[in-house]
mmCIF file of the N, C-alpha and C atoms, coordinates in Angstrom:
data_MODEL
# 
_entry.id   MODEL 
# 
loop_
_atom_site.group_PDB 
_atom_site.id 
_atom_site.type_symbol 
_atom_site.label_atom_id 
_atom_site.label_alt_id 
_atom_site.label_comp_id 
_atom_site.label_asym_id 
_atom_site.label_entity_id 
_atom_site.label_seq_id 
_atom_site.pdbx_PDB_ins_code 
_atom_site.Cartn_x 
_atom_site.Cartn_y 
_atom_site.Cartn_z 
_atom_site.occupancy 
_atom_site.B_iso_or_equiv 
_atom_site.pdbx_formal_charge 
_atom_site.auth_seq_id 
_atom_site.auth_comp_id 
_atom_site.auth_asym_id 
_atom_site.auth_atom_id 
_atom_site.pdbx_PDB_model_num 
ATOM 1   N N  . UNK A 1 1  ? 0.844  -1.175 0.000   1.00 0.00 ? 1  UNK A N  1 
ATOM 2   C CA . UNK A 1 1  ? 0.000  0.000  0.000   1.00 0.00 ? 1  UNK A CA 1 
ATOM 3   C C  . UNK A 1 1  ? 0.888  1.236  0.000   1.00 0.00 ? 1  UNK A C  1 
ATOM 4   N N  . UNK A 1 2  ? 0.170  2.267  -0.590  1.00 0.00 ? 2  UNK A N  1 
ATOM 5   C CA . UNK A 1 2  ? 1.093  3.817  -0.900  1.00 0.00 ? 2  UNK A CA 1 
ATOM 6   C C  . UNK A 1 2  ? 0.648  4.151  0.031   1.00 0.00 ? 2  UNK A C  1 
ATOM 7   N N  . UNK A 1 3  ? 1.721  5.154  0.719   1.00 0.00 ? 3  UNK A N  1 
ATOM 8   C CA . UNK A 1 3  ? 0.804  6.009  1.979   1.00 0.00 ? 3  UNK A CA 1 
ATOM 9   C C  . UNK A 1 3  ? 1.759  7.493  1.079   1.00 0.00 ? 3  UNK A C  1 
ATOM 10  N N  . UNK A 1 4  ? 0.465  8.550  1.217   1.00 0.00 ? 4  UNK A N  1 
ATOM 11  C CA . UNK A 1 4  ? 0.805  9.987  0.600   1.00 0.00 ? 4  UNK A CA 1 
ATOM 12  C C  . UNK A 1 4  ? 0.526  11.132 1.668   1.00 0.00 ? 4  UNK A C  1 
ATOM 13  N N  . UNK A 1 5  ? 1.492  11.725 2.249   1.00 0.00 ? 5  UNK A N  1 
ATOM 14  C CA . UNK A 1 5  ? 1.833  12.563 3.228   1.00 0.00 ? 5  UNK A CA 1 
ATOM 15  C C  . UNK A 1 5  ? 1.921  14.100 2.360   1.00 0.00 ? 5  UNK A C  1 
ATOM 16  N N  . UNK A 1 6  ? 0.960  15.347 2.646   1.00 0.00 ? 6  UNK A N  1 
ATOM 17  C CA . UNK A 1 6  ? 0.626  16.350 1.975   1.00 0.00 ? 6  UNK A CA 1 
ATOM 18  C C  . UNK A 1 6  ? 0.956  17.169 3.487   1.00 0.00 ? 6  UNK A C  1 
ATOM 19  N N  . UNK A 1 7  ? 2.303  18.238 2.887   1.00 0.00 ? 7  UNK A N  1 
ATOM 20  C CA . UNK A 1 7  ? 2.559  19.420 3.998   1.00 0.00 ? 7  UNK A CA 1 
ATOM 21  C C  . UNK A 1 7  ? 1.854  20.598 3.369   1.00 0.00 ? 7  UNK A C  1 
ATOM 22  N N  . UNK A 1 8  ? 0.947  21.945 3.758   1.00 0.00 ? 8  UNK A N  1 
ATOM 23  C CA . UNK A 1 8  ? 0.025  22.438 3.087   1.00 0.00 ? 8  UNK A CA 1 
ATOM 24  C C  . UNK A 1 8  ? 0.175  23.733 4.427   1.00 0.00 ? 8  UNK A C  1 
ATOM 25  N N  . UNK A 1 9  ? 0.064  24.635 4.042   1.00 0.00 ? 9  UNK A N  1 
ATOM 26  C CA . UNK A 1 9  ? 0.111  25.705 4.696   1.00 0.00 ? 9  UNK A CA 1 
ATOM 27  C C  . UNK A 1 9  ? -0.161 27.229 3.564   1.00 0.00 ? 9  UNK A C  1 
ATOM 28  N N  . UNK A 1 10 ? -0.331 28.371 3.886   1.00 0.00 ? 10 UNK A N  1 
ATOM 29  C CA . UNK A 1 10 ? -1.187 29.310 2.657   1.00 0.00 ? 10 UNK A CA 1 
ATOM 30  C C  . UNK A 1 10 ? -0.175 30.239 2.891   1.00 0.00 ? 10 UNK A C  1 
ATOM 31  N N  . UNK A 1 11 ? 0.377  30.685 4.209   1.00 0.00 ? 11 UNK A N  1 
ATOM 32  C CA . UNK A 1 11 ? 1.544  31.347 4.571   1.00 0.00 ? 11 UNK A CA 1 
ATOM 33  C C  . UNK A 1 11 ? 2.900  31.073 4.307   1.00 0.00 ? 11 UNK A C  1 
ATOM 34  N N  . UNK A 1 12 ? 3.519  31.642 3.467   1.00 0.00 ? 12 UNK A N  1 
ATOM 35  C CA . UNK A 1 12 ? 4.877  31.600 3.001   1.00 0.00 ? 12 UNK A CA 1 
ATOM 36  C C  . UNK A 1 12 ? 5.912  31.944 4.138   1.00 0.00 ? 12 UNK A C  1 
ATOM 37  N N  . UNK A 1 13 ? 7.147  31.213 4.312   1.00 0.00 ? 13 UNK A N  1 
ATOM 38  C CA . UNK A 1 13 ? 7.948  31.049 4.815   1.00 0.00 ? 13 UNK A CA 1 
ATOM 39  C C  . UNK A 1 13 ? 8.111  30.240 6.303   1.00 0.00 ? 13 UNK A C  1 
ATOM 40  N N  . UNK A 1 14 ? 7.180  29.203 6.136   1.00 0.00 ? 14 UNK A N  1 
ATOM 41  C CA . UNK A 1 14 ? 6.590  28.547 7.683   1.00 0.00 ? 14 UNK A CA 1 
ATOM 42  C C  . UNK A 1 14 ? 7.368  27.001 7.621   1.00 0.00 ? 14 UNK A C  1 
ATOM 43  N N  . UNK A 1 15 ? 7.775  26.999 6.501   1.00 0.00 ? 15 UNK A N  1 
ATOM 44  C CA . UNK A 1 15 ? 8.581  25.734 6.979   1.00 0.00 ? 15 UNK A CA 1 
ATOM 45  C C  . UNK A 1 15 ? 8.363  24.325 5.824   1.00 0.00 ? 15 UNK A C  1 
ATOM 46  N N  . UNK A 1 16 ? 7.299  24.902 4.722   1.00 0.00 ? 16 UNK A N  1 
ATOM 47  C CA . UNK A 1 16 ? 7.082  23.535 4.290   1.00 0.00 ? 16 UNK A CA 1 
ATOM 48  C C  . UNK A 1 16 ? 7.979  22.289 3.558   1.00 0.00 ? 16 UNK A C  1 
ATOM 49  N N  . UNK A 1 17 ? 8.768  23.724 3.164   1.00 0.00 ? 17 UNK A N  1 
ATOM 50  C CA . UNK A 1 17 ? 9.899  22.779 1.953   1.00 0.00 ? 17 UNK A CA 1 
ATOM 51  C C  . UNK A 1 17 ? 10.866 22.170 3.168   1.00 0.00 ? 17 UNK A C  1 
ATOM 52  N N  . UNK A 1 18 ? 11.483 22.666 4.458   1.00 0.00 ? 18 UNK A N  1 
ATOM 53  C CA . UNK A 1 18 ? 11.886 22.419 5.551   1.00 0.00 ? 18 UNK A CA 1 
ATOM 54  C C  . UNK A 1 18 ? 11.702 20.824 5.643   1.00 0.00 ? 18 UNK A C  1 
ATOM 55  N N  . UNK A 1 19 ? 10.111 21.052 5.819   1.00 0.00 ? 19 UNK A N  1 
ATOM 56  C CA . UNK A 1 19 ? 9.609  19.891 6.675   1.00 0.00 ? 19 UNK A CA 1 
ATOM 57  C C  . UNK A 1 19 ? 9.394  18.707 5.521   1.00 0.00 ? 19 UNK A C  1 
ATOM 58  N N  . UNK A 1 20 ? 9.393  19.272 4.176   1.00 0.00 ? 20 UNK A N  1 
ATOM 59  C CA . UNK A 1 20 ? 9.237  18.030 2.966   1.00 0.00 ? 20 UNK A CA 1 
ATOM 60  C C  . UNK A 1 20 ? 10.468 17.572 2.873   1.00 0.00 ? 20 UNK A C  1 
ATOM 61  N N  . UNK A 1 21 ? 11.755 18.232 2.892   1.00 0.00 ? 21 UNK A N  1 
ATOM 62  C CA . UNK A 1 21 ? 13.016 17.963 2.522   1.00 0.00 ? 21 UNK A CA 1 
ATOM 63  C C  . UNK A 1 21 ? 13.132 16.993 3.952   1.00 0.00 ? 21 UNK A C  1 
ATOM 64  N N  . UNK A 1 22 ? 13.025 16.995 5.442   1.00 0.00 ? 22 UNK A N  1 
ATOM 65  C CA . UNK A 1 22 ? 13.524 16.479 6.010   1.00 0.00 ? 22 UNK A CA 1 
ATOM 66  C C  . UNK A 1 22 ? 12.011 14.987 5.921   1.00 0.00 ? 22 UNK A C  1 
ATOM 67  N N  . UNK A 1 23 ? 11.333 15.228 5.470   1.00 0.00 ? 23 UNK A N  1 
ATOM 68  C CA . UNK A 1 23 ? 10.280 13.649 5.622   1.00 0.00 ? 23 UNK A CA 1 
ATOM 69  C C  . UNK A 1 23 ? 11.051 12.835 4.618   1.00 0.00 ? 23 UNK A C  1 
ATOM 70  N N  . UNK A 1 24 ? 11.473 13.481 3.074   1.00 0.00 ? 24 UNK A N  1 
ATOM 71  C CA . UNK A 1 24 ? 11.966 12.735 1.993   1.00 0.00 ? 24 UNK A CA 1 
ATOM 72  C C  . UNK A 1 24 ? 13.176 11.848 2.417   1.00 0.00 ? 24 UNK A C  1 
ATOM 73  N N  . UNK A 1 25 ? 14.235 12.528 2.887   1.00 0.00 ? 25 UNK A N  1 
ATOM 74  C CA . UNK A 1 25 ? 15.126 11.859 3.286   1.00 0.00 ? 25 UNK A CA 1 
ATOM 75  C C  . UNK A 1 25 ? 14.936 11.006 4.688   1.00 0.00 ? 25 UNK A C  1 
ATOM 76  N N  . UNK A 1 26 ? 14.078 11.175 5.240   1.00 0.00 ? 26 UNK A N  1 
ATOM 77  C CA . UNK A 1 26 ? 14.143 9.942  5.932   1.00 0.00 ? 26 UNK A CA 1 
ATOM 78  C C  . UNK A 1 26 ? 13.426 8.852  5.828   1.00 0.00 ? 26 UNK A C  1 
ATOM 79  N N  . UNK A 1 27 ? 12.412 9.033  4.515   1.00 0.00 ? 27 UNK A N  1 
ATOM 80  C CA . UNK A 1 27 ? 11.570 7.869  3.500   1.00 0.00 ? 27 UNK A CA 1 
ATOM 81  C C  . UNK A 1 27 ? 12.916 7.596  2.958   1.00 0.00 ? 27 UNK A C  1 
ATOM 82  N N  . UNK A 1 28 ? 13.581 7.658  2.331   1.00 0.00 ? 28 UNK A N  1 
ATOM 83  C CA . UNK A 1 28 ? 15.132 7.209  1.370   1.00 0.00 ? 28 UNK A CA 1 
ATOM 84  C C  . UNK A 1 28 ? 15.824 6.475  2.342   1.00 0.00 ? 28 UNK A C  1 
ATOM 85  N N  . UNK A 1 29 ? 16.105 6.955  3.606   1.00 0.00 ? 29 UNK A N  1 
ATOM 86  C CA . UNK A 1 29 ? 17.174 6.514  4.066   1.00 0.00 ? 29 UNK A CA 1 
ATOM 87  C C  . UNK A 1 29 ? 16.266 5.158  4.856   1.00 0.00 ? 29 UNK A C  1 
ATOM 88  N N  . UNK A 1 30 ? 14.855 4.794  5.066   1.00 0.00 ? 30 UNK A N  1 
ATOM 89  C CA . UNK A 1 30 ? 14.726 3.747  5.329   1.00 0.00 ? 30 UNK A CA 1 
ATOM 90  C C  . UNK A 1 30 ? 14.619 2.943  4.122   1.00 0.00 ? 30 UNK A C  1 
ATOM 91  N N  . UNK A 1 31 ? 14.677 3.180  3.018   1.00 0.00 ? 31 UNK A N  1 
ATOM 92  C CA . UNK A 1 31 ? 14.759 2.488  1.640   1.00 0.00 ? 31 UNK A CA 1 
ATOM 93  C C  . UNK A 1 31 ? 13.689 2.327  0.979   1.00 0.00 ? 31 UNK A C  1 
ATOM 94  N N  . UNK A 1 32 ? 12.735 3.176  1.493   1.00 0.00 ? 32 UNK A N  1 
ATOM 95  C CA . UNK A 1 32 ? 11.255 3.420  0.621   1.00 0.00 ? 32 UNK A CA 1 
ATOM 96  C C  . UNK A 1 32 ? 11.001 3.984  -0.714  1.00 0.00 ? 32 UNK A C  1 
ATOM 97  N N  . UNK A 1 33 ? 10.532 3.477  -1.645  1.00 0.00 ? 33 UNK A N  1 
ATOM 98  C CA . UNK A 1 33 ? 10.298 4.077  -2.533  1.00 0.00 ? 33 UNK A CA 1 
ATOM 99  C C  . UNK A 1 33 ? 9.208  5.832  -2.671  1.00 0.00 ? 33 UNK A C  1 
ATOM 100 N N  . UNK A 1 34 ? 10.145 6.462  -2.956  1.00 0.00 ? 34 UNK A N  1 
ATOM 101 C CA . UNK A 1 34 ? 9.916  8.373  -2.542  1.00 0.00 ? 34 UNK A CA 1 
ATOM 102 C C  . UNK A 1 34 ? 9.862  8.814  -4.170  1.00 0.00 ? 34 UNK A C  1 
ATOM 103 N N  . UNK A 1 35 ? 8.698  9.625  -4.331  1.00 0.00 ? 35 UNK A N  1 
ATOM 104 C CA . UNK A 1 35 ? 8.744  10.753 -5.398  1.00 0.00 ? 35 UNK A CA 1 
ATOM 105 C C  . UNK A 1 35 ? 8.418  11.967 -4.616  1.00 0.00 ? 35 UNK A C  1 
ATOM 106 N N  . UNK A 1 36 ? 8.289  13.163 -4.504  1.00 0.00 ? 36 UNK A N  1 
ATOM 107 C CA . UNK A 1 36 ? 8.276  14.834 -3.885  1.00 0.00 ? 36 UNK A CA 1 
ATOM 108 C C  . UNK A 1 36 ? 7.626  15.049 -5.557  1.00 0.00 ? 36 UNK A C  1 
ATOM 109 N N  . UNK A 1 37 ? 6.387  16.147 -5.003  1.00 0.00 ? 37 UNK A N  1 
ATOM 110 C CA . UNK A 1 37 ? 5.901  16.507 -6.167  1.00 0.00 ? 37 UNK A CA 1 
ATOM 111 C C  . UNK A 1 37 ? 5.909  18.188 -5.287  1.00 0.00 ? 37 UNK A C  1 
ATOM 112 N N  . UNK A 1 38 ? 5.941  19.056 -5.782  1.00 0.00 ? 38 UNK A N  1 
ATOM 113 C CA . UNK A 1 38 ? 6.466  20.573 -5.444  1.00 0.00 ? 38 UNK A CA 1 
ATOM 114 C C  . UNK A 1 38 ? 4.832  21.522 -6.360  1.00 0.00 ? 38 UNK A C  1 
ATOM 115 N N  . UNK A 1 39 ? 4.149  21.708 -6.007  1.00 0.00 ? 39 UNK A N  1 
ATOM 116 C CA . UNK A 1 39 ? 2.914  22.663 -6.516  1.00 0.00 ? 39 UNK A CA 1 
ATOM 117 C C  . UNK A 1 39 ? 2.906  24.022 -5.923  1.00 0.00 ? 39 UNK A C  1 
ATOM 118 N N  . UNK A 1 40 ? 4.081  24.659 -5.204  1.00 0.00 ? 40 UNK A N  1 
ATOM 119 C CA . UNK A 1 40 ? 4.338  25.583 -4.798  1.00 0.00 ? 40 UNK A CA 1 
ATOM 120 C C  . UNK A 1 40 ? 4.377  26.329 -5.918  1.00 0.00 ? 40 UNK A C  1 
ATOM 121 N N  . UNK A 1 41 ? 3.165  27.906 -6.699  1.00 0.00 ? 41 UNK A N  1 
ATOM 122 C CA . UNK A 1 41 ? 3.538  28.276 -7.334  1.00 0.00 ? 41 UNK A CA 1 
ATOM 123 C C  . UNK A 1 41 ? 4.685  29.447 -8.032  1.00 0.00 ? 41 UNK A C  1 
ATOM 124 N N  . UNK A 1 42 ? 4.550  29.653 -6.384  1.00 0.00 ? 42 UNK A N  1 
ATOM 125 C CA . UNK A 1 42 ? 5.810  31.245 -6.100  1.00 0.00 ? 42 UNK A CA 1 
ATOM 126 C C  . UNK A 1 42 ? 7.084  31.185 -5.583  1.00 0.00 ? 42 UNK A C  1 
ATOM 127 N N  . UNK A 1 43 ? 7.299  30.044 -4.781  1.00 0.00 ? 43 UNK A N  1 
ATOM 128 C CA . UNK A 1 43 ? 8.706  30.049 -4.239  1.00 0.00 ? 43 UNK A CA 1 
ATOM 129 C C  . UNK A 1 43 ? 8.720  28.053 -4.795  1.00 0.00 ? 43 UNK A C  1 
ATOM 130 N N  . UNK A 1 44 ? 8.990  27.317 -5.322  1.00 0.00 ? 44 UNK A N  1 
ATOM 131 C CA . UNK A 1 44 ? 9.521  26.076 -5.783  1.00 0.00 ? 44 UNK A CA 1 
ATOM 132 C C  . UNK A 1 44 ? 10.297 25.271 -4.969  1.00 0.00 ? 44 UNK A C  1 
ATOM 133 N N  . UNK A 1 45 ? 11.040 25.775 -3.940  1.00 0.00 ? 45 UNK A N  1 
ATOM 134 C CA . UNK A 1 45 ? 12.642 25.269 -3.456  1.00 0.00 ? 45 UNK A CA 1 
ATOM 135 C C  . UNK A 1 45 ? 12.611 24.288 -3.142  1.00 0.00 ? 45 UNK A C  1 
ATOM 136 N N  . UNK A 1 46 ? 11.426 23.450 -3.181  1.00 0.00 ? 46 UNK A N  1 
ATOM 137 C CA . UNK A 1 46 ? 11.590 21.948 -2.780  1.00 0.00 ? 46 UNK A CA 1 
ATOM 138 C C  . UNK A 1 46 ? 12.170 21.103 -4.151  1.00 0.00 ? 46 UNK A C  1 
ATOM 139 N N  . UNK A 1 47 ? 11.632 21.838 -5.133  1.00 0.00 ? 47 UNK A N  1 
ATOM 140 C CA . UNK A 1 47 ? 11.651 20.997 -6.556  1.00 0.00 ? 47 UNK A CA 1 
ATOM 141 C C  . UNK A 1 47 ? 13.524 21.591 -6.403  1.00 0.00 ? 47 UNK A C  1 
ATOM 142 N N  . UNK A 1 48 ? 13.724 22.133 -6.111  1.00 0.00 ? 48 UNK A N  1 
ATOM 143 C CA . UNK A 1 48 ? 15.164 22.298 -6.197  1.00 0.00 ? 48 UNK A CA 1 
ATOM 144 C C  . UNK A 1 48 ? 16.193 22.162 -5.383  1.00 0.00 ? 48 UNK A C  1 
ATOM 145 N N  . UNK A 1 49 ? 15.712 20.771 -4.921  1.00 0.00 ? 49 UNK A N  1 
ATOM 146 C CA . UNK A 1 49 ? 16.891 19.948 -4.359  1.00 0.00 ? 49 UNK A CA 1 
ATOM 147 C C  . UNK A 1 49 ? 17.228 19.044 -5.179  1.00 0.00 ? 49 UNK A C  1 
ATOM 148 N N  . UNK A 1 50 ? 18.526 18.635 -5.921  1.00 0.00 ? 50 UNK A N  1 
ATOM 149 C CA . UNK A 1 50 ? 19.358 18.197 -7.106  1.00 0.00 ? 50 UNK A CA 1 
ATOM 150 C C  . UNK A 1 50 ? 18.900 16.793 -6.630  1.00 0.00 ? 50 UNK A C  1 
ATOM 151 N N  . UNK A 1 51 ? 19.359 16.856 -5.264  1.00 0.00 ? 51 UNK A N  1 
ATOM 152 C CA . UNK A 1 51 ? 19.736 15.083 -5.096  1.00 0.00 ? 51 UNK A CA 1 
ATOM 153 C C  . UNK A 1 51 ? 18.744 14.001 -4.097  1.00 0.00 ? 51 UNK A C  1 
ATOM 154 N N  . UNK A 1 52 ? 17.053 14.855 -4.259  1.00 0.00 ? 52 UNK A N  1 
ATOM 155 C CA . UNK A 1 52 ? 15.819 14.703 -4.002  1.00 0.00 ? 52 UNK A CA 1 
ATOM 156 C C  . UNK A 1 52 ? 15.300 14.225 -5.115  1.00 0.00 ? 52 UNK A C  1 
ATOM 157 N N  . UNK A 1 53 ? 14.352 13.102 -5.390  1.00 0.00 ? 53 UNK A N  1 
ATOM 158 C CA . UNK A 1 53 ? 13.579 13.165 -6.546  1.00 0.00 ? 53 UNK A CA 1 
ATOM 159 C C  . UNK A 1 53 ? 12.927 13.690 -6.387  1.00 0.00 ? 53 UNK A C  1 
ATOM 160 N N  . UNK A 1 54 ? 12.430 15.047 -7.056  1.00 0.00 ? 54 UNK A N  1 
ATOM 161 C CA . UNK A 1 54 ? 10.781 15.838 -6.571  1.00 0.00 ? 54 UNK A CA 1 
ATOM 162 C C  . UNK A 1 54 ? 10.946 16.555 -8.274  1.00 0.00 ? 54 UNK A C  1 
ATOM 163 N N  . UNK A 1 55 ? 9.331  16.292 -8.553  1.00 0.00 ? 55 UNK A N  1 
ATOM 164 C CA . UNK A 1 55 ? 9.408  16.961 -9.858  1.00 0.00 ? 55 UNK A CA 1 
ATOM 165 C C  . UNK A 1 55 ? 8.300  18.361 -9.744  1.00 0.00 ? 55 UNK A C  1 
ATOM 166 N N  . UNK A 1 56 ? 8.404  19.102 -10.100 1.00 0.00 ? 56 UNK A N  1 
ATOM 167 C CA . UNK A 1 56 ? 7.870  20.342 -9.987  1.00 0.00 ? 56 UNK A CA 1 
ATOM 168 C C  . UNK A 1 56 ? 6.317  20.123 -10.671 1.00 0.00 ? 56 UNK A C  1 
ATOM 169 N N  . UNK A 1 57 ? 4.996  20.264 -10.550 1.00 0.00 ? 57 UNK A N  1 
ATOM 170 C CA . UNK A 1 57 ? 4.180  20.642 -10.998 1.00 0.00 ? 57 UNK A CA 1 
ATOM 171 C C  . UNK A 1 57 ? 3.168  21.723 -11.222 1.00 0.00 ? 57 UNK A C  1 
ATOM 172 N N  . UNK A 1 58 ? 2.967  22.243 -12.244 1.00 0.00 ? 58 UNK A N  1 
ATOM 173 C CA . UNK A 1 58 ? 2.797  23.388 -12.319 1.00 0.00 ? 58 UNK A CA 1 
ATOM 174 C C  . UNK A 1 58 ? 1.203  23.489 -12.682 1.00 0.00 ? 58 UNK A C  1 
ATOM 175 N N  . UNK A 1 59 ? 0.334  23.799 -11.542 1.00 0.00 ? 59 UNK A N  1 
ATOM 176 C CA . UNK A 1 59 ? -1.439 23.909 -11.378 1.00 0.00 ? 59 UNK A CA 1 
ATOM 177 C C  . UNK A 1 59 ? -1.646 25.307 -11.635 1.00 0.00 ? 59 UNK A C  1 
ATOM 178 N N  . UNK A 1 60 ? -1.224 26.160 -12.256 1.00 0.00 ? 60 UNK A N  1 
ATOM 179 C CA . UNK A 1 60 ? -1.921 27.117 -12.414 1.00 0.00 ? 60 UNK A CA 1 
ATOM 180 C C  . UNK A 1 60 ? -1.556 27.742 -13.892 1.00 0.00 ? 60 UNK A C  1 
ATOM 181 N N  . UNK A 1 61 ? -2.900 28.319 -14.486 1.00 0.00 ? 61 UNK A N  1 
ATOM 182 C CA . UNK A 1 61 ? -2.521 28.934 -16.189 1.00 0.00 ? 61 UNK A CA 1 
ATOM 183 C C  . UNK A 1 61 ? -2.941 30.135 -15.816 1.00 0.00 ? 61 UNK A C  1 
ATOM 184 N N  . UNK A 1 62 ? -2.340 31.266 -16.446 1.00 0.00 ? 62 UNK A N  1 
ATOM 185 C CA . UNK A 1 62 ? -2.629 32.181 -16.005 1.00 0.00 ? 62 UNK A CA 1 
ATOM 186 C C  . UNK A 1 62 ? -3.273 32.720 -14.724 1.00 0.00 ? 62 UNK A C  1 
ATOM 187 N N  . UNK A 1 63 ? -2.916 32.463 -13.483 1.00 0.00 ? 63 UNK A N  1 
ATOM 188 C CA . UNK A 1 63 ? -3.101 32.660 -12.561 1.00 0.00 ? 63 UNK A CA 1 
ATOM 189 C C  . UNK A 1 63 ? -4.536 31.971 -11.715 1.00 0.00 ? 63 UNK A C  1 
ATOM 190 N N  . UNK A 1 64 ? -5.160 30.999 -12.717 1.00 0.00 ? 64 UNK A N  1 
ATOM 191 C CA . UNK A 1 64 ? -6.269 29.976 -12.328 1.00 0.00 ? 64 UNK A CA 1 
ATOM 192 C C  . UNK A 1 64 ? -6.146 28.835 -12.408 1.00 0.00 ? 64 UNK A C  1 
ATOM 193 N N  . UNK A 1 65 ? -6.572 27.953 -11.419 1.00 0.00 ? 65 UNK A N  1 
ATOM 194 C CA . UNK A 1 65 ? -5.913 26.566 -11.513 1.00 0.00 ? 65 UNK A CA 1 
ATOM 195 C C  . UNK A 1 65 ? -6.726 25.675 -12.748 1.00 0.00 ? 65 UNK A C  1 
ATOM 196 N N  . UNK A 1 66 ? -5.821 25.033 -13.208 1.00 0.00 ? 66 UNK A N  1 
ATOM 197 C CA . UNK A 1 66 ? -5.773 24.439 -14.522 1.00 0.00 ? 66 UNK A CA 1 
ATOM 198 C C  . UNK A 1 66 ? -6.550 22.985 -14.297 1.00 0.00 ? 66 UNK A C  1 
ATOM 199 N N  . UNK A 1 67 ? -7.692 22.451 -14.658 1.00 0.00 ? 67 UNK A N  1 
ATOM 200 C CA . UNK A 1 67 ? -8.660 21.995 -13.970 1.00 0.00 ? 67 UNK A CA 1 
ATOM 201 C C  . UNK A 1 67 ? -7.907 20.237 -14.938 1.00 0.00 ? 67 UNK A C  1 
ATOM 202 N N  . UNK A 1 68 ? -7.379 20.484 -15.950 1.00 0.00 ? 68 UNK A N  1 
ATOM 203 C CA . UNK A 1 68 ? -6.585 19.093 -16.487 1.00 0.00 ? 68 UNK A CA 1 
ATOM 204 C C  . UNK A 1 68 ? -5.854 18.727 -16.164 1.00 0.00 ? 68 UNK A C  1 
# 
């Protein structure tokens, strides 16, 4: 079974990429299979950890979320 863990907060700078970067690596380091998906549309920095798999997804078109 997948278990999917969502950090979610509306206030910028509270910790989320913090708290995703430190859950990822300790899913890896028990040898779990980990993807990080990053829907942050203004600050990204989770998708930009090199040596994280996290792929960036991008929910919004012109400033409304993209319903496909």
């Amino acid at each position: 079974m997948s278990t999917v863990h969502i950090i979610l907060q509306g206030k910028g700078g509270v910790g989320k990429s913090l708290v995703a970067v430190l859950l990822s690596q300790y899913e890896i380091s028990k040898g779990r299979a980990f993807t990080g998906i990053d829907t942050d549309p203004v600050n990204a920095s989770f998708s930009q950890f090199a040596s994280l798999p996290v792929q960036r997804l991008h929910l919004l078109n012109d400033g409304e979320i993209d319903p496909s």
